[in-house]
C-alpha positions as CSV (number, residue, x, y, z in Angstrom):
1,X,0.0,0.0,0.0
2,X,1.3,3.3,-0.8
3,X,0.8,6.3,1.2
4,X,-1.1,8.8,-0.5
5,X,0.1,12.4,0.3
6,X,3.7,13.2,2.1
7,X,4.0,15.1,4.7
8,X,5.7,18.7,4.2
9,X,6.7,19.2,7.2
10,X,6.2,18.4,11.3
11,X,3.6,20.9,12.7
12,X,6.2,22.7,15.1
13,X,5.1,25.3,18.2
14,X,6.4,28.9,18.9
15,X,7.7,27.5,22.6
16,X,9.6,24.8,19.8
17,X,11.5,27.4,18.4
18,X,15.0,28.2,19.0
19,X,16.1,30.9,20.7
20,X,17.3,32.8,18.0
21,X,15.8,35.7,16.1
22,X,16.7,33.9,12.6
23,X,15.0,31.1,13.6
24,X,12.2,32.8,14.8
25,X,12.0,34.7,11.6
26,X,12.3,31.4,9.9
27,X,9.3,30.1,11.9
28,X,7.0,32.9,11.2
29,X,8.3,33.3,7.8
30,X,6.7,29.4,7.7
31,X,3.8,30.3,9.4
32,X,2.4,33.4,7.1
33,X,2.6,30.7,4.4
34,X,6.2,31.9,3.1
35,X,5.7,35.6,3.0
36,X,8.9,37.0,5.0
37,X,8.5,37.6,8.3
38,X,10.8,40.3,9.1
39,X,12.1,42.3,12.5
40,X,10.8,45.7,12.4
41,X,12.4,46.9,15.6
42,X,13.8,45.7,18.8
43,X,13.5,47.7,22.4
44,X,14.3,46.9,26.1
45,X,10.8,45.9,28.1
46,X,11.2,48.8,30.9
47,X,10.3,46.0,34.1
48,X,12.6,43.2,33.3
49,X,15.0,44.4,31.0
50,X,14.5,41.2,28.4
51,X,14.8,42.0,24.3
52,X,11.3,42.6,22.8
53,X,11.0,42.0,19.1
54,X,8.4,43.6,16.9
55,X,7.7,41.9,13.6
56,X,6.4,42.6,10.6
57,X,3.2,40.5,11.4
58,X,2.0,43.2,13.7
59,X,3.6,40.7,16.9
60,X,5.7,41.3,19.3
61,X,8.2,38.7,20.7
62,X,10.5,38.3,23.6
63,X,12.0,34.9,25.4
64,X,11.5,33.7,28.9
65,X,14.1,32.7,31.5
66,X,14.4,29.3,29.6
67,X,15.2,31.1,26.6
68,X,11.4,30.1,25.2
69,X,9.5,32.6,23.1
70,X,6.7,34.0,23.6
71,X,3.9,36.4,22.2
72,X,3.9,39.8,24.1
């Protein structure tokens, strides 16, 4: 038996990401079906001091502790 459709690729999570922004941009790049994600701008959040990342989806990013991304 054959298998009738192949699978492009494994559905991955942001938390999956790695913590960098090119594979962040990567991931959201995949996720906007291939139209470049890109970083618009990146500022210091005032309370904790952690790099916030706005995109060009109209998102902003930052990582936790664990180096895990989020959605501000």
């Amino acid at each position: 038996m054959s298998q009738a459709f192949v699978k492009e690729r494994e559905e991955q999570w942001l938390h999956e990401v790695p913590p960098s922004i090119t594979a962040l941009i990567y991931y959201l790049t995949l996720e906007n079906n291939g139209i470049r994600v890109y970083e618009k701008k990146m500022v210091r959040d005032s309370e904790n001091g952690r790099e916030v990342h706005v995109m060009s989806n109209g998102l902003s990013y930052s990582k936790d502790e664990k180096g895990v991304w989020y959605v501000i």
